[in-house]
C-alpha positions as CSV (number, residue, x, y, z in Angstrom):
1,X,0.0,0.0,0.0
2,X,1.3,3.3,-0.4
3,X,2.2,5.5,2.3
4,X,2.0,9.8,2.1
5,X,4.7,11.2,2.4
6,X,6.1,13.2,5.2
7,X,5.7,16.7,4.7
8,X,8.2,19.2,3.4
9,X,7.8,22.0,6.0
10,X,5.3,21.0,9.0
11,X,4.5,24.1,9.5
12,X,3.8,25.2,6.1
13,X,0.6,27.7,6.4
14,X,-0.6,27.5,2.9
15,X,0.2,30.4,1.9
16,X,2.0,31.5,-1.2
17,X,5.7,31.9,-1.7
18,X,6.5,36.2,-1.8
19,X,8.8,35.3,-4.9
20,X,6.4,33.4,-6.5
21,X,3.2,36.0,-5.7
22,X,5.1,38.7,-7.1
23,X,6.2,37.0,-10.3
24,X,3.3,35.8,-10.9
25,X,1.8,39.3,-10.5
26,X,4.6,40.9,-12.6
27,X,3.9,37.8,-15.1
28,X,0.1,38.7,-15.0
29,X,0.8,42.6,-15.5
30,X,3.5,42.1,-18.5
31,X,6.3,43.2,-16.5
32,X,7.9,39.8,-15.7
33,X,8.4,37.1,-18.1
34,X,8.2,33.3,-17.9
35,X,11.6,33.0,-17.1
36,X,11.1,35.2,-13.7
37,X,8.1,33.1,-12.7
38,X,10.2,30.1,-13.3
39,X,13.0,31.2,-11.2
40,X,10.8,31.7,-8.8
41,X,9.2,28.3,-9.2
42,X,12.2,26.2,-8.9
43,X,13.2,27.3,-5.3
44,X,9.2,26.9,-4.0
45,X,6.9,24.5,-2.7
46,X,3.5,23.6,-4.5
47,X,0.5,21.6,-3.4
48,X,0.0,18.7,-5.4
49,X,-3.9,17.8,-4.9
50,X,-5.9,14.6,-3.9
51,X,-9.1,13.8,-4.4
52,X,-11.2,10.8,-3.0
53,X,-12.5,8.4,-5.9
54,X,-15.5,6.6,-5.1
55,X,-14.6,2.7,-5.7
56,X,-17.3,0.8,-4.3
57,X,-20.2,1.0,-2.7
58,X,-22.9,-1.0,-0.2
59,X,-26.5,-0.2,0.7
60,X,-26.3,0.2,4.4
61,X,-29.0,-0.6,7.5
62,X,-31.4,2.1,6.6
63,X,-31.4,0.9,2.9
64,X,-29.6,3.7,1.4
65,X,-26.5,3.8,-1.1
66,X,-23.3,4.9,1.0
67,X,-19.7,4.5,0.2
68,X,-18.4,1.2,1.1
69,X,-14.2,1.4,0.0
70,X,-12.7,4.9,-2.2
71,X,-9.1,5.8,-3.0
72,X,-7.5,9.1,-3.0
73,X,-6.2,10.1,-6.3
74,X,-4.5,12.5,-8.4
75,X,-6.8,14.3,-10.4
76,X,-5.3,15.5,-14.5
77,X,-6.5,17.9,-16.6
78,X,-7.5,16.5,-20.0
79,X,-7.0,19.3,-23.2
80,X,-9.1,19.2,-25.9
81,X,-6.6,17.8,-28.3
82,X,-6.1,14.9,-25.1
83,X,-2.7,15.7,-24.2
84,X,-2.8,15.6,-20.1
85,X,-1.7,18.0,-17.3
86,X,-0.7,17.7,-14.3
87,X,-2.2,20.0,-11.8
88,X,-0.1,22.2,-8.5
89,X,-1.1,25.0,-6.6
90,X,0.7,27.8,-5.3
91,X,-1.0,27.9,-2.1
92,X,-4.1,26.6,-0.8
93,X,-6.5,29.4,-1.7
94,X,-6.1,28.5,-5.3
95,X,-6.1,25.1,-4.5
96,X,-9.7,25.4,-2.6
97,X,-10.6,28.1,-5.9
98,X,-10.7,25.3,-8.3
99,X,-12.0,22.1,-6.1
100,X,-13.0,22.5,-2.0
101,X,-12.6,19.2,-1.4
102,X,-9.1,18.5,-2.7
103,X,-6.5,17.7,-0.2
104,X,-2.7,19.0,-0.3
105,X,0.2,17.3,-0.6
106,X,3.4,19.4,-0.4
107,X,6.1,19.2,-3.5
108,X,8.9,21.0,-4.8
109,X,8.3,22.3,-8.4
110,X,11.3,20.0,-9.4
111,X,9.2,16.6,-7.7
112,X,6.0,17.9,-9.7
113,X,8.0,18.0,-13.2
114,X,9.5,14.7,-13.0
115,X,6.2,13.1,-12.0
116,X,4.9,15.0,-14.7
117,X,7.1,13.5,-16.9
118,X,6.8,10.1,-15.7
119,X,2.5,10.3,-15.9
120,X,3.7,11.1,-19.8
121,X,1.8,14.6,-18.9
122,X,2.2,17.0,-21.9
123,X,2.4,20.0,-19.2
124,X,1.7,20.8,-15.7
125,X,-0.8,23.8,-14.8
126,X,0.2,25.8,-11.6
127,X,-3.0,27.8,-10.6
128,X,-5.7,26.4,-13.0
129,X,-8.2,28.3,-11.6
130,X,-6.2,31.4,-11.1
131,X,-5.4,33.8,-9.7
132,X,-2.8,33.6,-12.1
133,X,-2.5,30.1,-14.5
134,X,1.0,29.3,-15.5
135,X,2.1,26.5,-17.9
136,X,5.1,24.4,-17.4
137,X,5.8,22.5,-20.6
138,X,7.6,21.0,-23.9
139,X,11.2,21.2,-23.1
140,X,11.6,23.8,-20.5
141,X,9.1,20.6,-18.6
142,X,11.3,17.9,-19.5
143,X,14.8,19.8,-18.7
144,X,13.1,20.7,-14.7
145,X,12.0,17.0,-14.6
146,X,15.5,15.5,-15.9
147,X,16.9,18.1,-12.5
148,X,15.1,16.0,-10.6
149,X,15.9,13.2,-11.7
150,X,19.8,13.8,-12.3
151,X,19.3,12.3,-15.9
152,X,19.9,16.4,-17.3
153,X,23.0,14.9,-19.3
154,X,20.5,12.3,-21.0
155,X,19.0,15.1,-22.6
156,X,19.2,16.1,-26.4
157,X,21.1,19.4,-27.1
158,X,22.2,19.9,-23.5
159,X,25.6,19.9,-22.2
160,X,26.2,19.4,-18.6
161,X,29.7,20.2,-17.4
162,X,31.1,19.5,-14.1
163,X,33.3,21.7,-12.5
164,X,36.1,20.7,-10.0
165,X,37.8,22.9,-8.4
166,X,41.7,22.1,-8.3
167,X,43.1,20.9,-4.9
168,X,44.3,23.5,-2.9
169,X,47.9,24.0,-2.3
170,X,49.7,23.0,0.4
171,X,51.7,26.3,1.7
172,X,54.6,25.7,3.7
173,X,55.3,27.9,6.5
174,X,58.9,27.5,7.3
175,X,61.2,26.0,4.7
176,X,64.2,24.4,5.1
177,X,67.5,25.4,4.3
178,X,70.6,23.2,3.1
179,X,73.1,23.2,6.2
């Protein structure tokens, strides 16, 4: 069975990131670009949502329908053309905006690429139902999920150097002298 995982920040009060509220604003008001609002994305914590799926259910003693077993799941968002999205949320305001009785689960923006990636998602959607909707997707999607991962050098068209820095020298306080 799975288990939920332990929170990043216990006392996390749901609110939004300053960072991220502001470029999201700027984003919102044309004076920040996507780039900003990533930036401010990759150091913040979204809320990933659940959602209880009816799986079976039992009339009960006083002869009415009630819910005998349900799972929780993740809910997508299904385009038009079919491609799927993954949904986050900033902070739990827009998280209760677009569904009341979803439940949070606390991510990085890195953890919700990469399980993008691996649900096949075409995108994730931060903020669906506002205030402010960002995208996430095509390659800028697959390079924040490869992060995760540490697969960034598996990548087509990216390089990935690694730096080392050279071993410090050894400095010799005293030196000897030929007697």
């Amino acid at each position: 069975m799975p288990s939920i995982p332990q929170p990043l920040d216990p006392n996390d009060d749901g609110g939004v990131a300053p960072a991220v509220a502001a470029a999201l604003s700027g984003y919102q008001a044309g004076t920040a670009d996507a780039t900003e609002v990533l930036s401010a994305l990759s150091g913040a914590r979204l809320l990933v949502p659940v959602v209880a799926l009816l799986v079976e259910t039992e009339v009960g003693e006083h002869g009415l329908r009630q819910e005998k077993e349900s799972e929780m799941a993740l809910p997508k968002l299904v385009g038009k053309d079919g491609r799927q999205a993954v949904l986050a949320f900033t902070g739990t305001d827009a998280l209760t905006r677009w569904r009341p009785d979803a439940r949070p689960i606390q991510a990085t923006t890195l953890q919700v690429c990469r399980a993008a990636a691996q649900e096949q998602a075409a995108a994730v959607v931060v903020d669906v139902a506002g205030p402010v909707p960002f995208v996430i997707e095509g390659e800028v999607l697959k390079a924040l999920a490869a992060v995760e991962s540490g697969t960034l050098d598996q990548l087509d068209g990216v390089t990935v150097a690694r730096i080392r820095p050279e071993p410090p020298r050894r400095r010799r306080w005293f030196s000897r002298r030929p007697t």
